[in-house]
C-alpha positions in Angstrom: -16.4 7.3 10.1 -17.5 7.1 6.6 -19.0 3.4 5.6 -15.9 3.1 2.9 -13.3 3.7 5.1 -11.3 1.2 7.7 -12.3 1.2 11.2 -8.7 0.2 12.0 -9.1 0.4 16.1 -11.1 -2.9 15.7 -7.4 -4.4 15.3 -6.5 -6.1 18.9 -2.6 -4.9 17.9 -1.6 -1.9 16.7 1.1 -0.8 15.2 4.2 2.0 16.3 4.0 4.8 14.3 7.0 3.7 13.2 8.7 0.2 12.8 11.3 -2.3 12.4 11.7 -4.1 8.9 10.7 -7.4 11.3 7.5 -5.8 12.1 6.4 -5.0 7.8 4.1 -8.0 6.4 6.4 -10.0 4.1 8.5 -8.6 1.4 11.4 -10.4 2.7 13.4 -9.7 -0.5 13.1 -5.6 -0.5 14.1 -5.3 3.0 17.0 -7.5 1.8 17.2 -5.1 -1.4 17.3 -2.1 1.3 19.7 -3.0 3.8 22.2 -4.3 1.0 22.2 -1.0 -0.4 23.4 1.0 3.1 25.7 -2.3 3.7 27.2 -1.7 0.6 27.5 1.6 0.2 25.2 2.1 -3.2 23.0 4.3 -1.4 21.5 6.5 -3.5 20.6 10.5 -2.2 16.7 9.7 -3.9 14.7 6.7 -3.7 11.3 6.0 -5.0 9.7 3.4 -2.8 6.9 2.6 -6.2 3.8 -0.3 -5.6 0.3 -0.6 -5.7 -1.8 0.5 -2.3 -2.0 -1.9 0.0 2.0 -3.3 -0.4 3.4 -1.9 2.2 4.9 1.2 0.6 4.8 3.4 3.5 5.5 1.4 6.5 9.1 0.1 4.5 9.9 3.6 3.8 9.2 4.6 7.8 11.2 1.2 8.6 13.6 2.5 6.1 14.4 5.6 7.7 14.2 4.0 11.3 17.2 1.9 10.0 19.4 4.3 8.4 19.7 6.3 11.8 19.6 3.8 13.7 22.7 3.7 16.0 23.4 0.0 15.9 23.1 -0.6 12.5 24.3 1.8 10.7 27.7 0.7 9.8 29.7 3.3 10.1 28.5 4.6 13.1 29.1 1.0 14.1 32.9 1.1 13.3 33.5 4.7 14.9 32.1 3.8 17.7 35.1 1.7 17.9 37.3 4.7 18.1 40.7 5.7 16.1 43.3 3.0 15.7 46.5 3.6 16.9 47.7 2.3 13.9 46.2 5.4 11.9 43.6 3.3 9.6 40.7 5.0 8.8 37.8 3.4 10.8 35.1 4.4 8.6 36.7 3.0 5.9 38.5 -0.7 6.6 36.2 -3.7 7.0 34.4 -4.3 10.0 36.0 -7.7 10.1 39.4 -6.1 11.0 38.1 -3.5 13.7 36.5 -6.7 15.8 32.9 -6.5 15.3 31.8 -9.5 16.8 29.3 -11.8 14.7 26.0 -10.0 16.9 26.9 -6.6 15.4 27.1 -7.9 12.1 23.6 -9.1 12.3 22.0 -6.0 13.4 22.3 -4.4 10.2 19.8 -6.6 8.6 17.3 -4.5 10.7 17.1 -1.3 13.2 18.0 -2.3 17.2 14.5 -0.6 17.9 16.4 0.0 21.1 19.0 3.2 20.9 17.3 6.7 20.8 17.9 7.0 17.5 15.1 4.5 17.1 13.0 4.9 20.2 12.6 8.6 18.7 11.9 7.2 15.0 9.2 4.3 16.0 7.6 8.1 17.8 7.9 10.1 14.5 9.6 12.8 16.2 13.3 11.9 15.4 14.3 15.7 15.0 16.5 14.4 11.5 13.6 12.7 9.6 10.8 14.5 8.4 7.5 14.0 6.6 5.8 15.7 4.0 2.4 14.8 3.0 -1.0 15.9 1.1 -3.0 18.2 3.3 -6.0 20.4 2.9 -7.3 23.9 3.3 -9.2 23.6 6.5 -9.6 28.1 6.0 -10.1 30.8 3.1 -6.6 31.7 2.3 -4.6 29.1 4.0 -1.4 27.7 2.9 -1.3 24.6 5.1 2.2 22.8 5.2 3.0 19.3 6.5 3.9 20.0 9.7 0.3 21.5 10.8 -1.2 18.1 10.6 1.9 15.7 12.5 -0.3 15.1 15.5 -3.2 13.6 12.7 0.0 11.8 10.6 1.5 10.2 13.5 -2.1 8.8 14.5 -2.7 7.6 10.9 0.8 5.5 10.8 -0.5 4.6 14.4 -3.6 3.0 13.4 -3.4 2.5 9.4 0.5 2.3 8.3 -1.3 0.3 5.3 -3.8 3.3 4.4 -4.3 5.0 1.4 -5.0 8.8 0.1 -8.8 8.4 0.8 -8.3 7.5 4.5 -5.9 10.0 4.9 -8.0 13.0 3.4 -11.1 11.6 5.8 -8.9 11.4 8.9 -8.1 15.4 8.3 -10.5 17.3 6.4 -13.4 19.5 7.7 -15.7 20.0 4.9 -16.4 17.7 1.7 -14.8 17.5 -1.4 -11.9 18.4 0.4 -8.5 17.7 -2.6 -5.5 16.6 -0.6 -2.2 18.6 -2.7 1.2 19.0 -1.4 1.5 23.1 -1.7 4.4 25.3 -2.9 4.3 26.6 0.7 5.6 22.7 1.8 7.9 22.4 -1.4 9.5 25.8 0.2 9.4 24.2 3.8 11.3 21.1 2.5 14.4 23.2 0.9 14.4 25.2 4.7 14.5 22.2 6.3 16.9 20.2 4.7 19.3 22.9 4.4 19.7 23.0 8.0 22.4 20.9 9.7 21.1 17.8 10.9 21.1 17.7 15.1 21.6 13.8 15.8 22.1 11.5 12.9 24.5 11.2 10.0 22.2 11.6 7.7 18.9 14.1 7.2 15.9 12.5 5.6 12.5 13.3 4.1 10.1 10.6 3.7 7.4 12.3 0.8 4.1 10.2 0.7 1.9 10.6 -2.2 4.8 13.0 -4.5 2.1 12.6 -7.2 -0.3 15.2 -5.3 3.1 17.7 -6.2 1.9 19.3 -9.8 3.8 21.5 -11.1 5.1 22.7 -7.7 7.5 20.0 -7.6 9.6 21.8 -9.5 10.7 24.2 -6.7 12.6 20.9 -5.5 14.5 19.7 -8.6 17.6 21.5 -7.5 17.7 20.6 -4.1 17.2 16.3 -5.3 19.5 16.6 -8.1 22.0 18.7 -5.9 21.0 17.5 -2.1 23.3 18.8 0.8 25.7 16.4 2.9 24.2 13.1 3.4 20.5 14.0 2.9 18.4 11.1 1.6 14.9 11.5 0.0 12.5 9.0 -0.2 9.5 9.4 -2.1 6.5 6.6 -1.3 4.1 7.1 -4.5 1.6 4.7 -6.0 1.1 5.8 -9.8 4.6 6.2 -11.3 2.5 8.0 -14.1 1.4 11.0 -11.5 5.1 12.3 -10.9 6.7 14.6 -12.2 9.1 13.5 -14.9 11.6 15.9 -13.7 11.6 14.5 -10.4 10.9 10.7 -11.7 14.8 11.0 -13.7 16.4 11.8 -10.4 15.4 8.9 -8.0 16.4 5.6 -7.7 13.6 3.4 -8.3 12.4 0.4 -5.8 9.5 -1.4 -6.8 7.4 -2.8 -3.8 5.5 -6.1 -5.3 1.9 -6.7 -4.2 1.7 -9.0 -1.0 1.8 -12.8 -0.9 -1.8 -14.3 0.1 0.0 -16.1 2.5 1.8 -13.2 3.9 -1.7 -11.2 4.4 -3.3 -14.8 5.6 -0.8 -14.6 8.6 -1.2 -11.3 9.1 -4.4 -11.3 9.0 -4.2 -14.2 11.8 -2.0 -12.9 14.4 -2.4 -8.9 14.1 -6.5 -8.8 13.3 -7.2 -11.6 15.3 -9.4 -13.0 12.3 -10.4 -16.5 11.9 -8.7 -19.1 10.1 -11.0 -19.6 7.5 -11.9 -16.1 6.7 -8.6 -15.1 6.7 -7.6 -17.5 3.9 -10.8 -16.9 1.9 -10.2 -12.5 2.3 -6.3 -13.2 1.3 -7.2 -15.2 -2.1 -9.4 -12.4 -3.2 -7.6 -9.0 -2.0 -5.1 -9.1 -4.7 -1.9 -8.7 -2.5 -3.8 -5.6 -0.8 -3.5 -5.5 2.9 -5.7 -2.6 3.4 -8.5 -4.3 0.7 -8.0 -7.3 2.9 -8.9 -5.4 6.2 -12.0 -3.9 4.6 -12.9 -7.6 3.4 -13.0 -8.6 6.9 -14.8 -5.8 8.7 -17.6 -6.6 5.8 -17.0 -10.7 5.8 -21.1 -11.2 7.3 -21.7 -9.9 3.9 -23.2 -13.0 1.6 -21.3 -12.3 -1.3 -22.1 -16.1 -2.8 -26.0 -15.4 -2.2 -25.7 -12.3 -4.7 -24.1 -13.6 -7.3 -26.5 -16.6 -7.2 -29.2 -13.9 -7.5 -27.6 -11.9 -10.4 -26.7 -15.2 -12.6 -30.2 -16.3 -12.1 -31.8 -12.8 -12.7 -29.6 -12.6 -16.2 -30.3 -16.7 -17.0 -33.6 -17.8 -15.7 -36.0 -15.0 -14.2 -35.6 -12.0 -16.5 -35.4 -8.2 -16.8 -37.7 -7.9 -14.1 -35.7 -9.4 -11.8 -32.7 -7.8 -13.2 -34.0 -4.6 -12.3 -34.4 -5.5 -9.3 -31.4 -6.8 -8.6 -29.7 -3.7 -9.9 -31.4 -1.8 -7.7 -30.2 -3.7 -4.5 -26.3 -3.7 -5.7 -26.7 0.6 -6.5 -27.5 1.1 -2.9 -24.5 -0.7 -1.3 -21.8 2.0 -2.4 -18.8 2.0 -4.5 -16.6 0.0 -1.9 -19.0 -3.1 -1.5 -19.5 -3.1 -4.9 -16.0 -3.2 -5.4 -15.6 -6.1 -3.0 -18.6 -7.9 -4.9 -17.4 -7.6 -8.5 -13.8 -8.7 -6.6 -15.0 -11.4 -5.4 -17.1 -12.6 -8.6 -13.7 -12.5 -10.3 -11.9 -14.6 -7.5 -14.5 -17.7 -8.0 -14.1 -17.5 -12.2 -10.5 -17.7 -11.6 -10.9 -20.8 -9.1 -13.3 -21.9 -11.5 -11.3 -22.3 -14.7 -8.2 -23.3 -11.8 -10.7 -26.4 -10.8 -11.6 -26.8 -14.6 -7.7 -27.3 -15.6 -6.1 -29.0 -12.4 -9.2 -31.0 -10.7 -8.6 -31.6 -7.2 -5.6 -30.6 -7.1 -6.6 -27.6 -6.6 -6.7 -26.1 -2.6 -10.6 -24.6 -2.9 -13.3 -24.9 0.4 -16.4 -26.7 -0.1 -18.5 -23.8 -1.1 -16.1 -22.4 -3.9 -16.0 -25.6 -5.3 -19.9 -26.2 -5.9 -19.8 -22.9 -7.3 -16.7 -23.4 -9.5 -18.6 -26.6 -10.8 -21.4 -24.4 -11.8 -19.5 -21.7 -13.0 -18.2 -24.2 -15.6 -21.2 -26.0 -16.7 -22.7 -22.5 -17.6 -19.8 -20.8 -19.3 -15.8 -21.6 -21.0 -13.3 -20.7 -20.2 -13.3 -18.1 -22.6 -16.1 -17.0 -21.7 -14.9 -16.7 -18.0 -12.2 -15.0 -19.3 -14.2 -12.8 -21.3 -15.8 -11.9 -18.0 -13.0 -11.6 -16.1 -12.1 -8.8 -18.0 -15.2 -7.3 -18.4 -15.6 -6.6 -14.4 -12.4 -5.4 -14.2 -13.8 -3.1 -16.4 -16.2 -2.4 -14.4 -14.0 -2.2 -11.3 -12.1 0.5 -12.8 -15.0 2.8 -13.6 -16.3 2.8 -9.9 -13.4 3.4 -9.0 -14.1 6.7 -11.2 -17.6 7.5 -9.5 -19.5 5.6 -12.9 -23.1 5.4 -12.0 -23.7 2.7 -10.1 -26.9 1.3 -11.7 -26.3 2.6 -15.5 -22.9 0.1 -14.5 -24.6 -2.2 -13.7 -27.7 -2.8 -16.0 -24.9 -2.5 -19.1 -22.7 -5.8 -17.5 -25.9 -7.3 -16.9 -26.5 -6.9 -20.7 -23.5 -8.1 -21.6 -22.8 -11.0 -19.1 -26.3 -12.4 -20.8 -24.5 -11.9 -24.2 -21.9 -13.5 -22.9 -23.2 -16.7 -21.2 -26.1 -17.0 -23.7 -24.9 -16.1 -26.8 -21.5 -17.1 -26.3 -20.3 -13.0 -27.7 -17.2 -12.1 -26.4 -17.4 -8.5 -26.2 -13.9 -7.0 -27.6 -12.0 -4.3 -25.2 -12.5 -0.8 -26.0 
């Protein structure tokens, strides 16, 4: 497994491939959002489940899905159950209150039973009404490779990494290098077979897209079949860059936007589901920027002295010299484009405690360590000037993040963190 990746079978608990809203770390106020929305009828046929990686987009579009067939709490198959009235009111559409739904059935619909078949074949990914589509890659010379050819790898993914991203996915399933995950015209024409087929169990059929920016152009082969879906057909599209879809496909969904996580959310997560201390897990949730998966990869690398290299760089740029600069430079090029992530993360987590500590005192909730540091942090530099390199390693952050050069990177913030500090120059953004 490649060192950038997340070895998620470390985790003591893993997850179903599919789950239960009750199951999804925090965002308490979408899976209200969601529910409301089949509740109340204002479902729409396309959805666009949109937030940053690491929020939970995925697993609350596969929780999603597990509740709108499940048997229990979908409302109307709730009511029918209940047979005709011999009074000839419509079941399906008179309030539950008058067809003697007890206060227990009402409740279920704020989250799938996880019980009925409906769900037990959901939480499985093999509910024969809810299908995936996904990136995949040319494993062959000539191949057209749809979805489907890779649901044994997809349903192990979810399994072990419902929080993953495009990288781990593409690692998980490709056979050479440089491998480009795409979502083909082949799937695009596989999507319109399959959802113009009548469903076999449920009321509704339902395709749950992940990644719809990998579509290109050959998204447009589905415009018709969103704008003009069959009977009770629900798309939902899981993306992450609301500027990689299609426009065309962008005006015809309904758009739910998944904030990033709560530190405390991912703290308690991070607690009961990876068995991680206490301590780290609170340290790993203030810096992982409401990222679960970030927050995983913090831990699996949380023997890494972080503190001790940021001592070394400040005093290579303020007290030893280029020499020692160089050096430096050389150590941080050699850890990879995920550590150094982590690292220049990190660094940006204690300036923000810093000028925190500077503004409120103690009031601020900061462990021993991040305190000294905040205190030195501030005798050496403003808060503009922590500002200024705040965004300055975000900078930085976003060209690794582009395969920059590590150590051309990082000789030039070297360079200007000195200008910074020293010479009090705040650099102005490009």
């Amino acid at each position: 497994m490649p060192a950038n990746s997340i070895a998620f079978c470390c985790e003591e608990e893993l997850f179903s491939p599919s789950m239960p809203f009750s199951q999804i770390i925090g965002q308490a106020a979408v899976k209200q959002q969601l529910t409301e929305l089949v509740q109340h009828n204002r479902l729409s046929h396309a959805l666009l489940f949109l937030g940053k990686e690491g929020s939970g987009t995925l697993p609350l579009a596969l929780a999603f899905a597990q509740y709108v067939v499940c048997e229990k709490a979908n409302p109307r198959k709730a009511i029918a159950s209940l047979g005709p009235s011999l009074f000839g009111e419509d079941p399906i559409t008179d309030d539950i209150s008058n067809k003697g739904l007890t206060t227990d059935n009402r409740q279920l619909t704020t989250d799938s039973c996880g019980t009925c078949p409906a769900c037990l074949k959901a939480q499985q990914l093999v509910h024969p009404d809810i299908h995936y589509s996904y990136p995949t890659v040319t494993r062959k010379a000539g191949e057209k490779p749809i979805a489907t050819d890779f649901i044994t790898e997809w349903r192990e993914f979810i399994r072990l990494n419902p929080y993953g991203n495009l990288f781990d996915w593409i690692e998980l399933i490709k056979e050479k290098e440089n491998s480009q995950g795409k979502i083909t015209a082949r799937e695009c024409d596989e999507i319109i077979r399959k959802l113009s087929l009548k469903s076999f169990e449920s009321e509704y059929k339902i395709l749950v897209m992940w990644m719809p920016e990998e579509l290109d152009k050959e998204g447009n082969k589905l415009l018709k079949i969103i704008e003009e879906p069959p009977a009770n057909t629900l798309f939902i599209l899981v993306a992450e860059n609301e500027e990689g879809i299609l426009p065309t496909i962008l005006s015809r969904c309904q758009l739910v936007k998944i904030p990033a996580l709560e530190n405390k959310d991912i703290e308690e997560a991070l607690i009961s589901r990876n068995k991680t201390e206490p301590a780290i897990a609170r340290q790993v949730a203030g810096v992982s920027e409401g990222n679960y998966r970030e927050a995983l990869l913090l831990v699996q690398h949380s023997e890494e002295d972080w503190q001790a290299l940021l001592r070394d760089w400040l005093n290579a740029i303020l007290k030893t010299g280029p020499v020692a600069q160089v050096k430096w430079v050389e150590e941080i090029s050699r850890l990879g484009r995920e550590k150094q992530k982590q690292f220049l993360r990190y660094f940006n987590h204690l300036l923000e405690q810093a000028i925190h500590y500077r503004i409120m005192g103690d009031q601020v909730n900061i462990g021993e360590k991040e305190r000294d540091f905040a205190e030195r942090l501030n005798k050496i530099a403003g808060i503009e000037q922590q500002q200024a390199i705040i965004e300055e390693i975000d900078r930085a952050s976003y060209y690794i993040e582009r395969n920059a050069h590590g150590k051309m990177l990082f000789h030039a913030l070297t360079i200007k963190l000195y200008h910074i500090i020293q010479d009090k120059i705040v650099f102005l953004m490009e």
